[in-house]
N, C-alpha and C positions, 0 to 999 in steps of 0.2 A: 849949085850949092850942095855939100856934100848932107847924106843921110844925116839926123838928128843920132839916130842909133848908132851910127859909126863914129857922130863925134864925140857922143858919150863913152865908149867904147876904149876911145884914144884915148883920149881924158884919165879914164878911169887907171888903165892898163900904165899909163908915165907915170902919174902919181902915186902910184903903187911900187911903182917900180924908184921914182925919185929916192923915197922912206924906205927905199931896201926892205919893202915887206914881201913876204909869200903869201901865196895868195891864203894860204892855210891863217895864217894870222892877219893878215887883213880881213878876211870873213869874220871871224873870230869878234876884231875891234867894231865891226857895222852890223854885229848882231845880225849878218845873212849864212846860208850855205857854201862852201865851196864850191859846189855845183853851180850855184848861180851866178858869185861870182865869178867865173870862168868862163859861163853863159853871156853875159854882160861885156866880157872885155873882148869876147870872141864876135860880139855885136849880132849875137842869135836872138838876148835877151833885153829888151828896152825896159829900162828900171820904172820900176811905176813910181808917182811920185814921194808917196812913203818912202820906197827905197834908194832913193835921190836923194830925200832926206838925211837917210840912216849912213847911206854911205860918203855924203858931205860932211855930216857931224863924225865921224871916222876922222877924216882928215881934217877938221877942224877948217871949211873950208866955203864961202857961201855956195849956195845950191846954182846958182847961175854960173860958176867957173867951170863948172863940169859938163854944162852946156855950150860954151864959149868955143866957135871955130878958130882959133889963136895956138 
């Protein structure tokens, strides 16, 4: 079963990518830093759950599909 971290990571980094966002503006939209999210999609940083929050309401998207190995 892969890492939690890494399939957050994945997740994060398609769906970012689907919406043609940077990651400058996707930080922006989830209210976090570039740094972190750069952290996050590089699978350094495991979002805590506020920032799973912040970053699923970004994408308008439930918090469990960001967790989903799919």
């Amino acid at each position: 079963m892969p890492n939690l971290t890494k399939i957050i990571a994945r997740n994060v980094k398609a769906l970012r990518l689907e919406r043609d966002l940077t990651i400058s503006i996707f930080a922006a939209k989830a209210f976090l830093s570039e740094e972190l999210v750069s952290e996050i999609e590089e699978g350094i940083h495991r979002p805590t759950p506020e920032e799973l929050l912040q970053i699923s309401e970004a994408f308008q998207i439930s918090p469990s599909r960001l967790l989903s190995d799919h």
